[in-house]
Wavefront OBJ file of the C-alpha trace (Angstrom):
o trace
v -2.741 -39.094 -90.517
v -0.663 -36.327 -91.777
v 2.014 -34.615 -90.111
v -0.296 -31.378 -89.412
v -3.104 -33.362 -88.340
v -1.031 -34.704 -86.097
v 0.185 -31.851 -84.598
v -3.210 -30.436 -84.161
v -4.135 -33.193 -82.606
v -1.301 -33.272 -79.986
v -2.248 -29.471 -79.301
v -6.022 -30.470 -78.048
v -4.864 -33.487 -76.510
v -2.566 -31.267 -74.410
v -5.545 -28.590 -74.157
v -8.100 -31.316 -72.544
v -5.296 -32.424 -70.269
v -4.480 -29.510 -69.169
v -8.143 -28.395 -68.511
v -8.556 -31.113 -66.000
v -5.184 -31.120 -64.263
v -5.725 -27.094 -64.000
v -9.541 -27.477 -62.679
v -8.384 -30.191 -59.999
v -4.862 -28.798 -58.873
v -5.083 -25.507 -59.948
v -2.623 -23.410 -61.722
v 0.515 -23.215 -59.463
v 0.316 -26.946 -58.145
v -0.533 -28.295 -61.785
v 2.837 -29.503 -63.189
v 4.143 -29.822 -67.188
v 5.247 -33.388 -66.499
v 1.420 -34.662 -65.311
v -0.303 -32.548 -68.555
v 1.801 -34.274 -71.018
v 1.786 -37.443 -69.466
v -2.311 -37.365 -69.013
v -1.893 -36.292 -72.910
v 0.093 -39.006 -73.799
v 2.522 -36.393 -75.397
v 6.245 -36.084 -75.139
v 8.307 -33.438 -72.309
v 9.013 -30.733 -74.725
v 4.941 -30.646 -76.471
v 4.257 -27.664 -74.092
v 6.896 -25.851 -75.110
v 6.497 -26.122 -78.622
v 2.790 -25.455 -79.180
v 2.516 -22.973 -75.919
v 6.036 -21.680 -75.063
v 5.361 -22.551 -71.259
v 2.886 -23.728 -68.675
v 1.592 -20.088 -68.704
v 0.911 -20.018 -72.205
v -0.596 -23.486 -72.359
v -2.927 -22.197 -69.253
v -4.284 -18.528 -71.029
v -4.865 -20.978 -74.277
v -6.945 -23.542 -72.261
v -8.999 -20.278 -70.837
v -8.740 -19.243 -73.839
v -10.791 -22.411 -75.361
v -12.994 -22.801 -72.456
v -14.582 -19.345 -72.976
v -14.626 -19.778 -76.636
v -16.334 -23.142 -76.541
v -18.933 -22.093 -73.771
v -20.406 -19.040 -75.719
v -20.525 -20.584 -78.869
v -22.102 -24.140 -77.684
v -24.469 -21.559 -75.245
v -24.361 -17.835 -76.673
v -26.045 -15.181 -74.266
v -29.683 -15.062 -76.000
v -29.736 -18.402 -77.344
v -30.147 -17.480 -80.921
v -32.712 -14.834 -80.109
v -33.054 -12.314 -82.238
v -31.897 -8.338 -80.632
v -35.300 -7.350 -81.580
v -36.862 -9.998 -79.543
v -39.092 -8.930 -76.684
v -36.749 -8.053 -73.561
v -38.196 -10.340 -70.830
v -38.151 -13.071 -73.698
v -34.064 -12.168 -73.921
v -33.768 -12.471 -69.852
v -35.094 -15.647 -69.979
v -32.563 -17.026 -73.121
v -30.068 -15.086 -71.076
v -30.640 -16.842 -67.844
v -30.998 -20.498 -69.544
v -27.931 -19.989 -71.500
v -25.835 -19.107 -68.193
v -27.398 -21.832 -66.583
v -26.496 -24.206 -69.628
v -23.113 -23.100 -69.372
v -22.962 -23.431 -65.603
v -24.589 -26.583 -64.558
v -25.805 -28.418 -67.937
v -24.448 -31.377 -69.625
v -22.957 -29.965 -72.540
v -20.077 -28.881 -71.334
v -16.100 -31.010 -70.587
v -16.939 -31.422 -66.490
v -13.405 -29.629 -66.043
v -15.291 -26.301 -67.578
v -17.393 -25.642 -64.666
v -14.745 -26.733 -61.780
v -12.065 -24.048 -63.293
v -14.251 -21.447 -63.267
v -15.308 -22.226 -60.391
v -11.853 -22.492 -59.206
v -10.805 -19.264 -60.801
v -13.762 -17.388 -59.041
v -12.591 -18.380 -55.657
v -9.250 -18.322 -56.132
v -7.982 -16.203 -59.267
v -4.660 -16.796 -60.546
v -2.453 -13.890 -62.156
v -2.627 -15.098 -65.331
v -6.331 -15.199 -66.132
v -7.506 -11.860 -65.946
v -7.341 -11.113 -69.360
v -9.425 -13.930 -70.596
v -11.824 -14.571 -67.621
v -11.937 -11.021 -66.461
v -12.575 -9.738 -69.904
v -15.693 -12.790 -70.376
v -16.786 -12.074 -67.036
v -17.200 -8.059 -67.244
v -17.978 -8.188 -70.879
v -21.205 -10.991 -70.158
v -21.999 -8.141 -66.864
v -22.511 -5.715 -69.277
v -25.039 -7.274 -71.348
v -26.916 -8.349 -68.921
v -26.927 -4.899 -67.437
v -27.987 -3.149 -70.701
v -31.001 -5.748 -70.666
v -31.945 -4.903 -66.824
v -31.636 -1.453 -68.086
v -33.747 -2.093 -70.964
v -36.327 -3.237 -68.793
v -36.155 -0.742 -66.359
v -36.519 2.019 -68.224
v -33.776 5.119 -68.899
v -35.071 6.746 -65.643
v -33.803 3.419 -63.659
v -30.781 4.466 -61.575
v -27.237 3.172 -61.840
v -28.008 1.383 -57.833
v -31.143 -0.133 -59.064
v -29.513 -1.516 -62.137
v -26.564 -2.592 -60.415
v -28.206 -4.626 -57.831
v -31.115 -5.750 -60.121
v -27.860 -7.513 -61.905
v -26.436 -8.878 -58.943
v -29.749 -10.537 -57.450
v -29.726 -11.998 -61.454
v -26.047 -13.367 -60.733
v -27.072 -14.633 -57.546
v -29.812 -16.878 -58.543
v -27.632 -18.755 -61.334
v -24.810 -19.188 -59.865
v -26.317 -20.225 -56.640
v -27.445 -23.820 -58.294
v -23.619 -24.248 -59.794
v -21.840 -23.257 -56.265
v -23.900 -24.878 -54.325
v -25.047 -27.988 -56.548
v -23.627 -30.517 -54.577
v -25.829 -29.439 -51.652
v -29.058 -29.392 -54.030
v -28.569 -32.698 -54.704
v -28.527 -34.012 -51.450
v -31.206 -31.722 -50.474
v -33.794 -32.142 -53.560
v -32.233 -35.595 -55.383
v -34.755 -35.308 -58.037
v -33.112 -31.882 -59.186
v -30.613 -33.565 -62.057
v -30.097 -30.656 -63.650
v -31.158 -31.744 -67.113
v -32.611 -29.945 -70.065
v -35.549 -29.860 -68.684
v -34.777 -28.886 -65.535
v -32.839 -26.131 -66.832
v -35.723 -25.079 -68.719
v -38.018 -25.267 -65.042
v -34.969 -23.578 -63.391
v -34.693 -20.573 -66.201
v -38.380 -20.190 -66.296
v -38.219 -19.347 -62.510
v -35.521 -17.004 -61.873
v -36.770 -15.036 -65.446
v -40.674 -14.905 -63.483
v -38.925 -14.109 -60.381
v -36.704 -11.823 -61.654
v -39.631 -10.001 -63.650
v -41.649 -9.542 -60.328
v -38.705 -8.189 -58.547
v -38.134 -5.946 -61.229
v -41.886 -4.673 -61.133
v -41.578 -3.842 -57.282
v -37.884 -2.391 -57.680
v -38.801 0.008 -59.887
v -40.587 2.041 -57.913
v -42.331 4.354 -60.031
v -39.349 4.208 -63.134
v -41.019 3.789 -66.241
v -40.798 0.093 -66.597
v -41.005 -1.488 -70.196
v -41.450 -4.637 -71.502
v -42.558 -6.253 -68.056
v -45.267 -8.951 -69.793
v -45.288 -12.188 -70.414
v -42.802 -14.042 -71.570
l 1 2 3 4 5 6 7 8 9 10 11 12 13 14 15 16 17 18 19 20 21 22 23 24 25 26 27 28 29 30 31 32 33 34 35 36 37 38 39 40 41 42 43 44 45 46 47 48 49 50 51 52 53 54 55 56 57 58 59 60 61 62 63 64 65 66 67 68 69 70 71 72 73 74 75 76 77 78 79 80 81 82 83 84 85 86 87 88 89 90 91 92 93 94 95 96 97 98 99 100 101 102 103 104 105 106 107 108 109 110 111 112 113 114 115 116 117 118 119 120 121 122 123 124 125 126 127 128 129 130 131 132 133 134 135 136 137 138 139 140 141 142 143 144 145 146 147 148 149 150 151 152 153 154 155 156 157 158 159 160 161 162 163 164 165 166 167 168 169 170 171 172 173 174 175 176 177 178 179 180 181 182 183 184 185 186 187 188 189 190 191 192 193 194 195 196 197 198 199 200 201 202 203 204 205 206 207 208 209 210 211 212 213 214 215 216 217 218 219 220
């Protein structure tokens, strides 16, 4: 192995430690000392590839979004000209993918999840910026949907019940699994699971809209 080969592979060494040491102690108890030593690298690796612990922690963010939208991008390889309830549906799978399925480093889900409850004051420029700019699309598609007549409220919550439903099965997945064990979250019961909310969601968006001129509202 050659010296930059090497290095590289110090640098994602340190990167996966990191990930789970942040996800299970969070960023303020998480210490330089336990990274490097879960990395098998020496005391003064952090400094040199990240400058500090807060630089190694924006980079790990940094690689989790990165990872997670190119592994599960927001339409699933959908085209922009595809039909919208058919992009809903690629939309919802792909969050769900991203949230609960198997494809992901286990530590990906748990700091997100940590960072949602309890955001640290260094993250808002990576997972704010992911967050808000993945709200917006999915906005512009409930808008789509709805119609130009649809108001800002209507969108807005329309949105939020979408949020709701998908995140519900990561936040509260430990309870689903006591409560329906044969839910195990794999592909295909992602697909059942994005199926659902997209035909729920669809309904909900019939009834909500009230008289807007509603596109798009067919079959998926």
């Amino acid at each position: 192995m050659n010296t930059n080969s090497a290095i590289q592979e110090t640098r994602q060494k340190l990167l996966d430690a990191a990930g789970e040491i942040f996800a299970e102690q969070g960023f303020h108890r998480a210490t330089t000392r336990d990274i490097c030593n879960r990395a098998g690298a020496n005391a003064a690796a952090i400094n040199y590839h990240f400058r500090d612990k807060e630089g190694l922690y924006l980079e790990v963010l940094k690689h989790l979004v990165r990872v997670a939208f190119e592994k599960y991008p927001p339409l699933g390889g959908l085209p922009p000209e595809a039909p919208a309830p058919q992009r809903l549906r690629a939309f919802i799978r792909s969050w769900l993918l991203r949230l609960v399925g198997h494809g992901m480093a286990s530590w990906h889900g748990q700091l997100v999840a940590r960072e949602m409850a309890e955001p640290s004051s260094v993250s808002n420029a990576v997972i704010g910026k992911a967050v808000s700019d993945h709200a917006q699309k999915l906005r512009d598609l409930v808008r789509e949907i709805l119609g130009t007549d649809a108001t800002d409220e209507l969108v807005r919550d329309a949105t939020y019940s979408i949020a709701g439903q998908c995140l519900f099965y990561f936040h509260g997945r430990q309870m689903i699994r006591r409560m329906s064990p044969e839910l195990k979250f794999s592909d295909e019961d992602i697909e059942h699971l994005a199926n659902h909310i997209a035909r729920f969601t669809l309904g909900g968006l019939r009834a909500g809209a009230k008289g807007h001129a509603a596109r798009g509202l067919g079959n998926f």
